[in-house]
C-alpha positions in Angstrom: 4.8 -8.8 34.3 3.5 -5.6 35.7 3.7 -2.1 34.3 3.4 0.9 36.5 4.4 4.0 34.1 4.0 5.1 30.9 6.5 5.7 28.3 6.4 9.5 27.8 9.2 11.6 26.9 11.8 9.2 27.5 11.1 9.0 31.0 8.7 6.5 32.8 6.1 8.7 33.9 3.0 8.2 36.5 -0.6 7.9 34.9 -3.1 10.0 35.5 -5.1 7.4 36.8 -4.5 4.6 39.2 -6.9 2.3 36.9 -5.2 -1.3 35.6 -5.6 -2.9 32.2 -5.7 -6.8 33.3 -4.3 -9.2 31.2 -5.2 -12.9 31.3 -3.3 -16.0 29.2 -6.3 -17.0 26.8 -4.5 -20.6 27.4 -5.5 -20.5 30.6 -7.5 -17.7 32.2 -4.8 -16.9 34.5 -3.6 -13.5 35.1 -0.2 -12.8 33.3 0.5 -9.0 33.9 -0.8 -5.5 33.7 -0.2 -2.1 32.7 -2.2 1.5 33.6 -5.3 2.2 32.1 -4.6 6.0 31.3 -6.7 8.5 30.9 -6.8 12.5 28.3 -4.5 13.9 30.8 -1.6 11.5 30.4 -2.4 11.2 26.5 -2.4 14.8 26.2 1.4 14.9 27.9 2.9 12.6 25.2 1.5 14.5 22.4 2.8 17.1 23.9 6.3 15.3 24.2 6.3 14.8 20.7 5.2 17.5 19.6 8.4 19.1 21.2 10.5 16.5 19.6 9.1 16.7 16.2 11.2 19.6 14.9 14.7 18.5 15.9 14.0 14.9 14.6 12.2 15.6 11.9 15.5 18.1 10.9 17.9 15.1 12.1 20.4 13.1 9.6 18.9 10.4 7.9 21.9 8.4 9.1 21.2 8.7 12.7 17.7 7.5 11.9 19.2 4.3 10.6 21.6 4.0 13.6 19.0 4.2 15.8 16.5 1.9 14.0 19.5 -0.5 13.7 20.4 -0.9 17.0 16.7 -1.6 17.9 16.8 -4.5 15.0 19.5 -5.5 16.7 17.9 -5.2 20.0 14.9 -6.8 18.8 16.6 -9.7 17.5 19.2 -10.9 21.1 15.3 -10.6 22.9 13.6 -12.8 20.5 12.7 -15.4 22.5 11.1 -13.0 25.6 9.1 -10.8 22.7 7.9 -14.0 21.8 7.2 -15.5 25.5 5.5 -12.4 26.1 3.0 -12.5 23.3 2.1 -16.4 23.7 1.1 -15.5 27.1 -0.7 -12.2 26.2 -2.9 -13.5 23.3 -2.5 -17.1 23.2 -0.1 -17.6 19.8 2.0 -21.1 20.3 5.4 -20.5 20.0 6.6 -20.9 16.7 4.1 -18.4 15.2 5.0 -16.0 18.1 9.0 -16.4 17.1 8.1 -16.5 13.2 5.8 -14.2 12.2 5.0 -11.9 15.7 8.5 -11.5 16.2 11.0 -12.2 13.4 8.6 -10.5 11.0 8.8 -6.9 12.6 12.6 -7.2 12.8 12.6 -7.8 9.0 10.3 -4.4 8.1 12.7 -2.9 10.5 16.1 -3.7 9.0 13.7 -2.9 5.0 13.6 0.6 6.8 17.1 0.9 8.3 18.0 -0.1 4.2 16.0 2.6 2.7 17.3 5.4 4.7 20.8 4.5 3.2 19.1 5.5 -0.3 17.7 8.4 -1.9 13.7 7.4 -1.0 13.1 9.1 2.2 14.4 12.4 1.0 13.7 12.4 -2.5 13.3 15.5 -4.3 12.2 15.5 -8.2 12.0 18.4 -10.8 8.7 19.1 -12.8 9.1 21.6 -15.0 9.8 25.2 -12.7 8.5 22.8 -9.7 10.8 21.6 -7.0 8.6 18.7 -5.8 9.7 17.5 -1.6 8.8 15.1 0.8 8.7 16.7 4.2 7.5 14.2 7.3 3.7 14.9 8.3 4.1 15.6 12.3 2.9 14.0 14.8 1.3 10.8 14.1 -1.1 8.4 16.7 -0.5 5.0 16.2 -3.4 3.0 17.3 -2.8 -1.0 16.9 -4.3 -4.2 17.2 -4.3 -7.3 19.8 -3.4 -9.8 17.0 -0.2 -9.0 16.5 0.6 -6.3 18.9 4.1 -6.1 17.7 3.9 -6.7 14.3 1.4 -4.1 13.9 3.2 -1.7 16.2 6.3 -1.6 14.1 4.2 -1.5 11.0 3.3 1.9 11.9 6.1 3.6 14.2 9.6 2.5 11.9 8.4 3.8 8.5 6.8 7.1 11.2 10.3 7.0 12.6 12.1 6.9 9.6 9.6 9.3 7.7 10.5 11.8 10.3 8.0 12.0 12.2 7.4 11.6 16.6 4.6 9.2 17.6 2.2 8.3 20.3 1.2 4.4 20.3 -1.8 3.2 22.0 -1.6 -0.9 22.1 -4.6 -2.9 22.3 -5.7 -3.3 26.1 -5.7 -7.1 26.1 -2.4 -6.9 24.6 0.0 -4.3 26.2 2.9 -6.0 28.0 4.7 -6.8 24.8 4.5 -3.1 23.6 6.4 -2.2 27.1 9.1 -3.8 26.5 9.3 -2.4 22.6 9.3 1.0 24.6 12.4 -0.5 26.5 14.3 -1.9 23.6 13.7 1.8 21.9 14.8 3.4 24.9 17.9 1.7 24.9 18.6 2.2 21.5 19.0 5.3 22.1 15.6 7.2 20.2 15.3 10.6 21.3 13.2 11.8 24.1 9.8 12.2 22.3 10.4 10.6 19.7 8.1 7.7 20.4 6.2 7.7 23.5 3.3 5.1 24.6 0.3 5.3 26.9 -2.0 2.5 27.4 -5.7 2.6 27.9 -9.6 1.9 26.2 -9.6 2.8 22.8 -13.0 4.9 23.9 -10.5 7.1 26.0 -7.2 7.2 24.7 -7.6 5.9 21.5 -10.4 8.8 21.0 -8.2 11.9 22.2 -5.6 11.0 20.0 -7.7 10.7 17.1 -9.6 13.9 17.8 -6.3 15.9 19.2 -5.9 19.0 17.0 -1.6 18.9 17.6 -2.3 15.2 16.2 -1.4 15.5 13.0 -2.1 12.0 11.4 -3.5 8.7 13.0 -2.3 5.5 11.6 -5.5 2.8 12.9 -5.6 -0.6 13.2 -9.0 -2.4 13.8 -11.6 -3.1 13.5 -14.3 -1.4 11.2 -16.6 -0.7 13.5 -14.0 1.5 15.3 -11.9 2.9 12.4 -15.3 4.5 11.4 -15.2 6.0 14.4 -11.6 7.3 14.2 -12.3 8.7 11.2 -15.3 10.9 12.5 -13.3 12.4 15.2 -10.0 13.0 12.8 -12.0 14.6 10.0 -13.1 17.2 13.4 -9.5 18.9 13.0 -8.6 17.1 9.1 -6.1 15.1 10.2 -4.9 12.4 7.7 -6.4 9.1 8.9 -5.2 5.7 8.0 -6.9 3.1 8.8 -6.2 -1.0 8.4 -9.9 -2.9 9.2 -11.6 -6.0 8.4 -11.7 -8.8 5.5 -13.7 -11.3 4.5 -11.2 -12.3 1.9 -11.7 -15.2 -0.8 -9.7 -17.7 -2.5 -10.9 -18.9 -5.8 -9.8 -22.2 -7.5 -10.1 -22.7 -11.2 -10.6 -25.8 -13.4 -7.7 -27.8 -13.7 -5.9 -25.9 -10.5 -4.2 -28.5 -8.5 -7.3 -29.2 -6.1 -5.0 -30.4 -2.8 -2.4 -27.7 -3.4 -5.5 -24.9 -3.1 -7.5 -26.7 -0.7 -4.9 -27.2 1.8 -3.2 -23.9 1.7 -6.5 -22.2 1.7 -7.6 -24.0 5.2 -4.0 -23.3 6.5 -4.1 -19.6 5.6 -7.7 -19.6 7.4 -6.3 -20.7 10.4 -3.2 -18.2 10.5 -3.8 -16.9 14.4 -7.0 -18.9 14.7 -8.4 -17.3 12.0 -7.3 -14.0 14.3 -6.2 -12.8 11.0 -7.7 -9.6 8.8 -6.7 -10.8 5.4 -7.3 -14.5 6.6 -8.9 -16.3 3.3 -12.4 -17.1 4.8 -14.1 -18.1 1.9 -13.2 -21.1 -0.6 -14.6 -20.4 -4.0 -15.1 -23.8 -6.2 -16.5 -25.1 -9.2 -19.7 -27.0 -8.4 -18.0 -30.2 -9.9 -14.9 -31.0 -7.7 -17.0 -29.9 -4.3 -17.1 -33.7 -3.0 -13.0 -33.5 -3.5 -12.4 -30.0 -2.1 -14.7 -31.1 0.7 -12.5 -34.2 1.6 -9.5 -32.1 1.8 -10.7 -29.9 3.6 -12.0 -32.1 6.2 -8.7 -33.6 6.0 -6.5 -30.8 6.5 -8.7 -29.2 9.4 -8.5 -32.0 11.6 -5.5 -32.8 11.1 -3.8 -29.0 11.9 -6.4 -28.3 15.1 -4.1 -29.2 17.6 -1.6 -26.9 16.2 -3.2 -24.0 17.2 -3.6 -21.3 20.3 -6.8 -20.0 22.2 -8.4 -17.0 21.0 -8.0 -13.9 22.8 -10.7 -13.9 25.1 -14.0 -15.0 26.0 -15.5 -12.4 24.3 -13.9 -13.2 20.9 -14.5 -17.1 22.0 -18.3 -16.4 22.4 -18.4 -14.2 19.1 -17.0 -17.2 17.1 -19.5 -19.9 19.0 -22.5 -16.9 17.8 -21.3 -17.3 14.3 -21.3 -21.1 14.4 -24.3 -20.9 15.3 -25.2 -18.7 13.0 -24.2 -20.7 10.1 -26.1 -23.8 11.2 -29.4 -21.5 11.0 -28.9 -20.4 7.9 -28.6 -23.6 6.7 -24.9 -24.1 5.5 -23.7 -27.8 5.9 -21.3 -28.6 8.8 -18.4 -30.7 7.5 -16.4 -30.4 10.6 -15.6 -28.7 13.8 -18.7 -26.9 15.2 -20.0 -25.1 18.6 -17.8 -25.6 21.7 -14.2 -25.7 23.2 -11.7 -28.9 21.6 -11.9 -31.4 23.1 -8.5 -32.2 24.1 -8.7 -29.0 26.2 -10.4 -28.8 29.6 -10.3 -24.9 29.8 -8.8 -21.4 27.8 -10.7 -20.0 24.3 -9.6 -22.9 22.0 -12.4 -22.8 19.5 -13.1 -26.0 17.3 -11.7 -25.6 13.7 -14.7 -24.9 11.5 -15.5 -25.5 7.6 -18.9 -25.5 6.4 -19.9 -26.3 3.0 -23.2 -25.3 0.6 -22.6 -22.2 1.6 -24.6 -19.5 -0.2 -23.5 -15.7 -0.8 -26.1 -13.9 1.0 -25.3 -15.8 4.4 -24.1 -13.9 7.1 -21.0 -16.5 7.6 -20.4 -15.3 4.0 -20.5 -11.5 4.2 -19.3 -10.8 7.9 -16.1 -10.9 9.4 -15.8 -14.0 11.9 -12.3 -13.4 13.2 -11.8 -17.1 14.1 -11.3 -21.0 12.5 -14.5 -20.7 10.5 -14.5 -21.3 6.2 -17.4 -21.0 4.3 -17.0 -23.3 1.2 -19.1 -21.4 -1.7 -19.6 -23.4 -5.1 -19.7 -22.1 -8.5 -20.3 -22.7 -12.1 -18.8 -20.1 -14.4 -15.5 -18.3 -13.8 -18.0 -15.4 -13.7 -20.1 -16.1 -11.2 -16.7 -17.2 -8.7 -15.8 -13.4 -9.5 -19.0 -11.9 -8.4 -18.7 -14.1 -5.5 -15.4 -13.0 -4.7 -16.5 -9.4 -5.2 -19.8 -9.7 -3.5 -18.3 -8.4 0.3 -18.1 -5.0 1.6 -14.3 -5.4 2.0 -12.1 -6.0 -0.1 -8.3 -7.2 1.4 -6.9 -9.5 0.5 -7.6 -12.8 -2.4 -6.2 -16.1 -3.4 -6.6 -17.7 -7.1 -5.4 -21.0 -8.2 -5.2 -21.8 -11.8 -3.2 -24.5 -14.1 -1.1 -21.9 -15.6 -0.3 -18.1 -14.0 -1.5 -16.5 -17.0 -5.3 -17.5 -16.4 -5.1 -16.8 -13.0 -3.2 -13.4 -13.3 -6.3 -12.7 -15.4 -9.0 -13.5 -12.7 -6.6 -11.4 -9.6 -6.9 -8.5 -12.0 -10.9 -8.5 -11.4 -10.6 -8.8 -7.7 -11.6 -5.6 -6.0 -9.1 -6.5 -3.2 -5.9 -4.8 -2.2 -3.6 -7.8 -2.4 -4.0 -10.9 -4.4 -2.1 -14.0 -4.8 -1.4 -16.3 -7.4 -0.9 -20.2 -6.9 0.2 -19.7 -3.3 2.7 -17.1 -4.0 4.7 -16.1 -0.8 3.6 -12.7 1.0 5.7 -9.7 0.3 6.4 -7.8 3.3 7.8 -5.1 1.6 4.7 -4.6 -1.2 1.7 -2.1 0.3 -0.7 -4.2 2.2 -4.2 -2.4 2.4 -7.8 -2.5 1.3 -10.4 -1.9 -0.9 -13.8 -0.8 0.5 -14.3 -1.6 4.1 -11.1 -2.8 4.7 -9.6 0.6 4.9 -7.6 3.4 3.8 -4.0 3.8 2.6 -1.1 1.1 2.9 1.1 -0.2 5.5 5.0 -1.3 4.6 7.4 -0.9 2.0 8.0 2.4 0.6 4.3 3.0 0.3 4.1 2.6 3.7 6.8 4.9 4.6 4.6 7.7 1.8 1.9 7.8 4.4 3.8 9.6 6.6 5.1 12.3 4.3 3.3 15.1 3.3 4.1 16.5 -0.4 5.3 20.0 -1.1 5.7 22.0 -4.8 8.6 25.0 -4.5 7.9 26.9 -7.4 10.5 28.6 -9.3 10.7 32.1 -11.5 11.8 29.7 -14.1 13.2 26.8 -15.3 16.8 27.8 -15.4 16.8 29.2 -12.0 15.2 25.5 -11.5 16.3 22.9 -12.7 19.8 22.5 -12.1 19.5 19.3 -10.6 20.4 20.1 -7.2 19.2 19.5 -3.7 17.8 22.0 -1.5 
């Protein structure tokens, strides 16, 4: 699939440049499709798009935001199957992740939107004291995602932008693109407003750095890594701009005494492997008490092999040969190698399918223990006292996401409450899509879905009145 234009105020515009953004089928290493590799010039014509959009829509009826948003659930939902072909081939997810949770996950934020904007949320207004206090939409907002879920993470930022208000400019991740094209399409057709959303593709070190510094930018919404959301931050605090950004984990699942051991064990190692361990809140570390190790081990083991063949490649070389260096990394530092290890699978002859990984006897102050892999690597970390697990579990520069497992929800609702993570759950609870995902630390800034997710895009103003009477009379402005 080839892309020649860019999606800029709903027209398919040239690039400025004639430059191509290659994508290659992990799987394989054949090419798949490209788009343009754009340059300032092109960037600097959507924001101007929406930036000429942003009044009307921002003034427009909350129920043709939900019409709109609507038909592209609907949309969304009758191209399921060619969202879904496209990301396998793009970055490598096997089909029934790229149908579950690539594509029938953004269709469900969409539709929680397309709900809220038939309630009093997105517009509410609330008396304190002589204060009328109003939620007004923040502008312009550059929406920066990821290549592991380059749908997902695109909704996640342009529906609650979209129904906020606001006009975007989305930049997709250059090994990823082709799906975001044909988001453009569906958006297109659902009739958004010229300007409302507009898309250019390019390097993050070009596009992704003009948007973030533009001063008619007036928010950036980042997904990333942490390494580069520190640098989207630098250029956004140039001109003030709110920044929010999503970055990496290193997150921990801890298992208490008298937890069911092959319940924790197993869903820990599958959570791990979400995406090949392509996953930001992916729990990486397995926190147990020194005791049961031999059993949590076996499991383990067990449950690794067993779900290998399950999985895709990863992205690309590059990510392939960062997960090998960490491997490697690992057997240095002397953590023990339960299974897995360097190399490709070996029922595969070519493509990035890394070995699924667990090592054991790891120790806190190993690098496999403190840096982000992003890839089918867990570090199994023993403990003593419920104590020490928590400075374990605390003892990361991020802070994302956390597991606990416990014999009755009480104890472990008491160990989540001393996670310095943004998320926690308890006894394999099922993910809320709808609750604020974010970080602590070095994980980031802000949240993503739900109504706190749709509050990032608002700003907040206080009309002050000559007095309460005048005030409070309940009304709308």
């Amino acid at each position: 699939m080839r892309y020649d234009r860019l999606y800029i105020d709903g027209r398919w515009e040239e690039p400025d440049t004639q430059d191509r953004l290659i994508v290659i089928n992990p799987a394989t290493g054949d090419e798949v499709g490209s788009a343009p590799d754009a340059g300032e010039v092109s960037t600097n014509q959507a924001v101007a798009a929406a930036r000429r959009a942003f009044r009307s829509w921002s003034e427009s009826e909350l129920e043709t935001r939900a019409e709109v948003l609507e038909r592209f659930a609907d949309l969304m939902e009758q191209q399921r199957e060619e969202l879904a072909g496209l990301i396998e081939a793009e970055m490598g997810a096997p089909a029934p992740q790229s149908i579950g949770e690539q594509v029938d996950g953004p269709i469900e934020v969409i539709r929680y939107y397309v709900g809220l904007l038939g309630g009093s949320e997105v517009a509410r207004q609330e008396w304190l004291d002589n204060s009328l206090i109003v939620r007004e939409p923040i502008g312009v907002v550059g929406a920066i995602t990821p290549w592991n879920y380059p749908v997902h993470q695109l909704v996640a930022k342009i529906v609650p932008a979209i129904t906020a208000g606001c006009t975007v400019v989305a930049k997709p991740a250059e090994l990823t693109p082709l799906s975001s094209f044909r988001v453009a399409e569906l958006l297109d057709k659902a009739g958004l407003p010229a300007g409302v959303f507009n898309l250019v593709s390019g390097q993050g070190s070009v596009v992704g750095e003009a948007l973030a510094a533009h001063p008619d930018v007036d928010m950036v919404s980042f997904t990333g890594s942490t390494q580069a959301g520190k640098r989207v931050m630098a250029l956004g605090a140039e001109t003030v701009k709110r920044v929010v950004v999503e970055l990496g984990g290193k997150s921990a699942s801890i298992v208490l005494k008298g937890a069911d051991i092959h319940t924790a064990v197993e869903a820990t190692v599958d959570y791990c492997m979400t995406n090949v361990g392509q996953c930001c809140n992916a729990w990486t570390r397995l926190i147990v008490p020194q005791e049961v190790l031999p059993e949590v081990e076996r499991v383990a083991v067990g449950r690794a092999e067993e779900i290998e063949q399950e999985h895709g490649p990863l992205v690309s070389q590059d990510q392939f040969d960062r997960v090998q260096n960490y491997i490697k990394i690992g057997l240095e530092e002397g953590a023990r190698l339960l299974t897995g290890g360097v190399g490709r699978r070996a029922d595969k002859a070519r493509g990035h399918f890394a070995r699924v990984t667990v090592f054991s006897d790891v120790t806190p102050e190993m690098r496999i223990a403190q840096e982000e892999i992003f890839g089918p690597v867990l570090a199994i970390l023993p403990y003593r006292t419920v104590d020490e697990a928590v400075q374990i579990a605390n003892d990361s520069p991020y802070g994302l996401h956390g597991g606990v497992w416990a014999s009755t929800t009480a104890e472990a609702a008491s160990i989540a409450a001393r996670l310095q993570a943004g998320q926690v759950d308890i006894n394999g609870a099922d993910f809320n899509i709808n609750a604020p995902f974010g970080g602590y630390k070095q994980s980031g800034n802000g949240r993503e879905f739900g109504i706190s997710g749709l509050r990032e895009f608002q700003e907040i103003k206080a009309i002050q009145f000559p007095s309460k009477e005048l005030g409070n009379t309940g009304e709308e402005i």
